[in-house]
Backbone bond lengths (Angstrom), bond angles and torsions (degrees), N, CA, C in turn:
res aa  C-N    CA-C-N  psi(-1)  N-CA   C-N-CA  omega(-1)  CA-C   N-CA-C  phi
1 X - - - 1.446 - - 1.516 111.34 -
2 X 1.437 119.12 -45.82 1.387 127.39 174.80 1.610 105.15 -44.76
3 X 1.522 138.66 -52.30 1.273 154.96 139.35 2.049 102.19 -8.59
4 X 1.063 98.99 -63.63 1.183 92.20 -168.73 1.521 119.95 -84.13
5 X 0.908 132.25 -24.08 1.357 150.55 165.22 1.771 115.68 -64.40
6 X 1.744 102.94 -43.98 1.518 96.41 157.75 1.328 126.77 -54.95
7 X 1.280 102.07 -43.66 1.937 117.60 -171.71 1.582 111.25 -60.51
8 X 1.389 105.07 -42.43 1.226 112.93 -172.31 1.949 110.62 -89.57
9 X 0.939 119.36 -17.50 1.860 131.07 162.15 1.874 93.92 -63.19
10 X 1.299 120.27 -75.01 1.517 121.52 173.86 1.723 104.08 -45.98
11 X 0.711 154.82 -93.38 1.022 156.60 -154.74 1.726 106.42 -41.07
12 X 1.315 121.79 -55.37 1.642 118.98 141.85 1.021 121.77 -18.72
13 X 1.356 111.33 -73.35 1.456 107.92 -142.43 1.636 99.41 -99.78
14 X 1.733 108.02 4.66 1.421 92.46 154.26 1.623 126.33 -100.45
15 X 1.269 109.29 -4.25 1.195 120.91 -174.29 1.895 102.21 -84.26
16 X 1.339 117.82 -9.19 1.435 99.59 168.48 1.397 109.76 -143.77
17 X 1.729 108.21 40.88 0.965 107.07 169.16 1.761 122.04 -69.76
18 X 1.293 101.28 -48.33 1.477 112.14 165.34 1.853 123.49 -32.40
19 X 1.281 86.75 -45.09 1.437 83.53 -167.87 1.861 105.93 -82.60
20 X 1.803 114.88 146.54 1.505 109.99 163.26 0.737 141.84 -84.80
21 X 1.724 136.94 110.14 1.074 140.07 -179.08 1.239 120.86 -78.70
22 X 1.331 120.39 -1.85 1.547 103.11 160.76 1.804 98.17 100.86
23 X 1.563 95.92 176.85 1.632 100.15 170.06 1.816 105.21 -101.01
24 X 1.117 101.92 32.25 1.797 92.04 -172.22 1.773 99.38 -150.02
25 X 1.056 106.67 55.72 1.567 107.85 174.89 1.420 142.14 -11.98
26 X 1.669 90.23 -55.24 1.254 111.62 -173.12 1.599 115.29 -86.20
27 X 1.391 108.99 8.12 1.638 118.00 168.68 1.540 105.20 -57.75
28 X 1.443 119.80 154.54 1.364 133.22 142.55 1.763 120.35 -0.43
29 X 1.187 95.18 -92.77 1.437 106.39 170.39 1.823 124.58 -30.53
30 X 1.175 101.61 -67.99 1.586 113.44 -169.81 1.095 92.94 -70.47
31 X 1.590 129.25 -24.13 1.583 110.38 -162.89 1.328 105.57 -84.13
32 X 1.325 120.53 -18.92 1.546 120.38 -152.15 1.955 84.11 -89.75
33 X 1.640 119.77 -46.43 1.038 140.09 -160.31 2.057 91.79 -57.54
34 X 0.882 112.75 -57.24 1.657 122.21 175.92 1.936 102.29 -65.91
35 X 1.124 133.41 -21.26 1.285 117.87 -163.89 1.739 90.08 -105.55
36 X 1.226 135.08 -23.30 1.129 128.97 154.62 1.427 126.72 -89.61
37 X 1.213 123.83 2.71 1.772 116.59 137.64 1.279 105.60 -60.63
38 X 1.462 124.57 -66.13 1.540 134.98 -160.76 1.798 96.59 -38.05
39 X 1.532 110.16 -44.54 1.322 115.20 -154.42 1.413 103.51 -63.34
40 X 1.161 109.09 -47.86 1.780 119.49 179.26 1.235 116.13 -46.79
41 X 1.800 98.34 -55.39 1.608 91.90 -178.55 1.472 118.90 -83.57
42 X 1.119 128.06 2.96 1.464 131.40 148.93 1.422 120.56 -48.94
43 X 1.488 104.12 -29.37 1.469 100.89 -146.67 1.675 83.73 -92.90
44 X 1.367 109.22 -40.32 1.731 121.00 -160.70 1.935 76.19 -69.36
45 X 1.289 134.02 -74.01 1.169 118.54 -160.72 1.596 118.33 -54.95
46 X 1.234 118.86 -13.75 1.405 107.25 156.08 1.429 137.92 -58.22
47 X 1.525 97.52 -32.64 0.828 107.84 -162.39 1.906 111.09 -104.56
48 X 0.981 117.16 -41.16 1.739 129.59 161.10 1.307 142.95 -109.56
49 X 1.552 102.84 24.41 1.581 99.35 -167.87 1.689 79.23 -114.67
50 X 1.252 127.03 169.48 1.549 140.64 156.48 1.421 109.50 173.83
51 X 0.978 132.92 -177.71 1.737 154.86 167.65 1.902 101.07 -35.23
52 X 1.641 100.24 88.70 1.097 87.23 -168.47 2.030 113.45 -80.07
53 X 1.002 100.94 22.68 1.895 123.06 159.77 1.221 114.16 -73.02
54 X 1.727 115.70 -35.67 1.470 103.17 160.41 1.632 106.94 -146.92
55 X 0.871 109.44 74.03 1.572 119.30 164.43 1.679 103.94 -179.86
56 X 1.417 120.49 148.15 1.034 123.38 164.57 1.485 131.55 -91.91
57 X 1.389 102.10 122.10 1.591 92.30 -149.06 1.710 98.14 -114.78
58 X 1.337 123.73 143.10 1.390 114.10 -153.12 1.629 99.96 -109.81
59 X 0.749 116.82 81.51 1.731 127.63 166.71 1.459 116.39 -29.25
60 X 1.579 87.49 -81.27 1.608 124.70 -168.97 1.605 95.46 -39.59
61 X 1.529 116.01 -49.60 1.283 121.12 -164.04 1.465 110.14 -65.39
62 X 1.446 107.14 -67.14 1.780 128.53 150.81 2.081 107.92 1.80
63 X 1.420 99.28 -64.87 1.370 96.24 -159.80 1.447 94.58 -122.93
64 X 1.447 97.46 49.37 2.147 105.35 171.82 1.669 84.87 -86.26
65 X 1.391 113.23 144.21 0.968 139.12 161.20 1.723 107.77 -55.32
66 X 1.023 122.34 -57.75 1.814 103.56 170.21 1.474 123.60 -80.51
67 X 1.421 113.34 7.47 1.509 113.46 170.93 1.019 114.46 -65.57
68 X 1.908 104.83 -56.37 1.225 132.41 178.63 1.648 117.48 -55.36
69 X 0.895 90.13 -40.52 1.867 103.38 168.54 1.586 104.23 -47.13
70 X 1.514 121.98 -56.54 1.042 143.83 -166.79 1.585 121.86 -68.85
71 X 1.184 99.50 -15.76 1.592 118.91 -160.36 1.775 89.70 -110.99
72 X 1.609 120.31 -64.50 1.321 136.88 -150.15 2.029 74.84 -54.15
73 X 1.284 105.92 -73.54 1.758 131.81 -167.31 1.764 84.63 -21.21
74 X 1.197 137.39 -8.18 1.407 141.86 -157.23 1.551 101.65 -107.97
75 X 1.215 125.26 -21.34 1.460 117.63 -151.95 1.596 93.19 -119.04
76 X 1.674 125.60 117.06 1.308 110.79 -173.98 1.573 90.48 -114.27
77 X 1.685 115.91 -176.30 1.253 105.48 -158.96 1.400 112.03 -93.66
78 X 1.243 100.18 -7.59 1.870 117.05 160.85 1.515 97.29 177.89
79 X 1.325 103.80 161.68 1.949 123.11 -5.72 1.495 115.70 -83.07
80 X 0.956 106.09 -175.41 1.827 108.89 175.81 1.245 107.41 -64.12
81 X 1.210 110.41 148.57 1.774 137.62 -172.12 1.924 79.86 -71.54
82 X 1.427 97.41 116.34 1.862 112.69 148.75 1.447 100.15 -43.58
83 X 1.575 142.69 -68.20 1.324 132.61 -156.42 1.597 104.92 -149.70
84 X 1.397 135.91 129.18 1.373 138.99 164.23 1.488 89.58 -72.03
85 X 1.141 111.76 142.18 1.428 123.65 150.75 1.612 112.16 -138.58
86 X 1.462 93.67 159.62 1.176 109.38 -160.60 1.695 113.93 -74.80
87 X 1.491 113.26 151.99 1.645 107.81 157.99 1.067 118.22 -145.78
88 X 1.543 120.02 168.83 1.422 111.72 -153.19 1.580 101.56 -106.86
89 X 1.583 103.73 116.78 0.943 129.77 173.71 1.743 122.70 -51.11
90 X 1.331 104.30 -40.17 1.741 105.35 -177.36 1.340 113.45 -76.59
91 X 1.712 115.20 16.70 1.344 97.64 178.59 2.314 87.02 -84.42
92 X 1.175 122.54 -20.04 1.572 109.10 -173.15 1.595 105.58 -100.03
93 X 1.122 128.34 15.30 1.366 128.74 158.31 1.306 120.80 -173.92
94 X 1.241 102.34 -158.05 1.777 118.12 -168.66 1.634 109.76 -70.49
95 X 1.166 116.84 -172.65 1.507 121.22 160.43 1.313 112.19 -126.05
96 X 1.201 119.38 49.69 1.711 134.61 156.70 1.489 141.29 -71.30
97 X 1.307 121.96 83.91 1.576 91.67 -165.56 1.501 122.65 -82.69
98 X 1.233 117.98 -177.44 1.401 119.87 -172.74 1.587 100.70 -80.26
99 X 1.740 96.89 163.21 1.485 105.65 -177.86 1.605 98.09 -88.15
100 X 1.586 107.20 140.28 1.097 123.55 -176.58 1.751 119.30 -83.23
101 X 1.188 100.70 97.18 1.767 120.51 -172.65 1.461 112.70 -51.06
102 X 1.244 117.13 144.28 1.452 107.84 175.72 1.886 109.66 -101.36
Protein backbone atom coordinates (compact mmCIF):
# COMPACT_ATOMS: atom_id res chain seq x y z
CA UNK A 1 0.00 0.00 0.00
CA UNK A 2 2.92 2.35 0.98
CA UNK A 3 3.84 1.62 -3.03
CA UNK A 4 0.69 2.85 -3.92
CA UNK A 5 0.15 5.87 -2.07
CA UNK A 6 3.74 7.03 -3.16
CA UNK A 7 2.71 6.68 -6.88
CA UNK A 8 -0.35 8.30 -6.43
CA UNK A 9 1.22 11.63 -4.08
CA UNK A 10 3.71 11.90 -7.47
CA UNK A 11 1.22 11.69 -9.76
CA UNK A 12 -0.56 14.78 -7.78
CA UNK A 13 1.82 16.69 -7.22
CA UNK A 14 2.93 16.41 -10.74
CA UNK A 15 -0.18 17.06 -12.26
CA UNK A 16 -0.36 20.62 -10.60
CA UNK A 17 2.87 21.36 -10.48
CA UNK A 18 2.61 23.68 -13.45
CA UNK A 19 -0.05 25.51 -12.32
CA UNK A 20 0.41 28.78 -9.47
CA UNK A 21 -0.84 28.52 -6.42
CA UNK A 22 0.12 31.52 -5.06
CA UNK A 23 1.54 32.22 -1.43
CA UNK A 24 -1.83 31.17 0.20
CA UNK A 25 -2.65 27.60 -0.75
CA UNK A 26 -5.36 26.98 1.11
CA UNK A 27 -7.47 29.77 -0.79
CA UNK A 28 -10.47 28.76 -2.97
CA UNK A 29 -8.72 28.58 -6.09
CA UNK A 30 -5.54 26.44 -5.40
CA UNK A 31 -7.60 24.33 -3.24
CA UNK A 32 -10.10 23.27 -5.72
CA UNK A 33 -6.94 23.24 -8.37
CA UNK A 34 -5.08 20.46 -5.88
CA UNK A 35 -8.45 18.55 -5.08
CA UNK A 36 -8.87 17.92 -8.78
CA UNK A 37 -5.34 16.62 -9.38
CA UNK A 38 -5.99 14.36 -6.27
CA UNK A 39 -9.24 13.40 -8.23
CA UNK A 40 -7.41 12.12 -11.33
CA UNK A 41 -4.99 10.36 -9.56
CA UNK A 42 -7.56 8.59 -7.57
CA UNK A 43 -9.19 7.65 -10.44
CA UNK A 44 -5.79 6.35 -12.39
CA UNK A 45 -4.95 4.63 -8.89
CA UNK A 46 -8.07 2.81 -8.96
CA UNK A 47 -7.65 1.75 -11.67
CA UNK A 48 -3.60 0.74 -12.21
CA UNK A 49 -1.73 1.01 -9.24
CA UNK A 50 -1.64 -2.43 -6.92
CA UNK A 51 1.08 -4.85 -5.42
CA UNK A 52 3.52 -4.31 -7.91
CA UNK A 53 4.79 -8.26 -6.88
CA UNK A 54 1.86 -9.22 -8.73
CA UNK A 55 0.48 -6.88 -11.12
CA UNK A 56 2.18 -4.70 -13.49
CA UNK A 57 1.84 -1.41 -12.61
CA UNK A 58 2.82 1.34 -15.15
CA UNK A 59 4.63 4.22 -13.48
CA UNK A 60 6.78 5.35 -16.25
CA UNK A 61 3.47 5.79 -18.14
CA UNK A 62 1.61 7.45 -14.98
CA UNK A 63 4.20 10.32 -14.82
CA UNK A 64 4.98 10.52 -18.88
CA UNK A 65 5.15 13.98 -19.41
CA UNK A 66 2.32 13.90 -22.21
CA UNK A 67 0.01 11.76 -20.13
CA UNK A 68 0.12 14.30 -17.65
CA UNK A 69 -0.37 16.88 -20.24
CA UNK A 70 -3.40 14.85 -21.06
CA UNK A 71 -4.85 14.44 -17.73
CA UNK A 72 -3.79 18.23 -16.28
CA UNK A 73 -5.77 19.54 -20.01
CA UNK A 74 -8.69 17.79 -17.68
CA UNK A 75 -8.75 20.00 -14.67
CA UNK A 76 -10.52 23.48 -15.42
CA UNK A 77 -10.53 26.15 -12.80
CA UNK A 78 -14.25 25.63 -12.16
CA UNK A 79 -16.40 24.01 -11.57
CA UNK A 80 -15.44 20.61 -10.40
CA UNK A 81 -15.09 17.80 -12.91
CA UNK A 82 -18.81 15.80 -12.63
CA UNK A 83 -16.46 12.51 -12.85
CA UNK A 84 -12.44 11.80 -13.17
CA UNK A 85 -12.17 8.99 -15.27
CA UNK A 86 -9.62 6.95 -15.83
CA UNK A 87 -6.90 6.53 -18.82
CA UNK A 88 -4.61 4.19 -19.75
CA UNK A 89 -1.45 5.15 -18.88
CA UNK A 90 0.78 2.27 -20.61
CA UNK A 91 0.00 3.56 -23.82
CA UNK A 92 3.34 6.40 -22.72
CA UNK A 93 5.45 3.86 -20.98
CA UNK A 94 6.56 0.72 -19.40
CA UNK A 95 4.93 -1.13 -16.50
CA UNK A 96 7.82 -0.68 -14.03
CA UNK A 97 7.44 0.52 -10.73
CA UNK A 98 9.73 2.63 -8.80
CA UNK A 99 12.16 1.33 -6.19
CA UNK A 100 10.72 1.69 -2.89
CA UNK A 101 12.95 4.30 -0.77
CA UNK A 102 13.50 3.92 2.74
Amino acid sequence: MLRNRRNEILVSLALIAPFDLGNRPLEPEPTHLIAEAERLAFADRARYLGDPDFVAVPVKGLLDPAYLNQRRALIAPWPVTPRARRRNPRAWGGSSSLPLQA
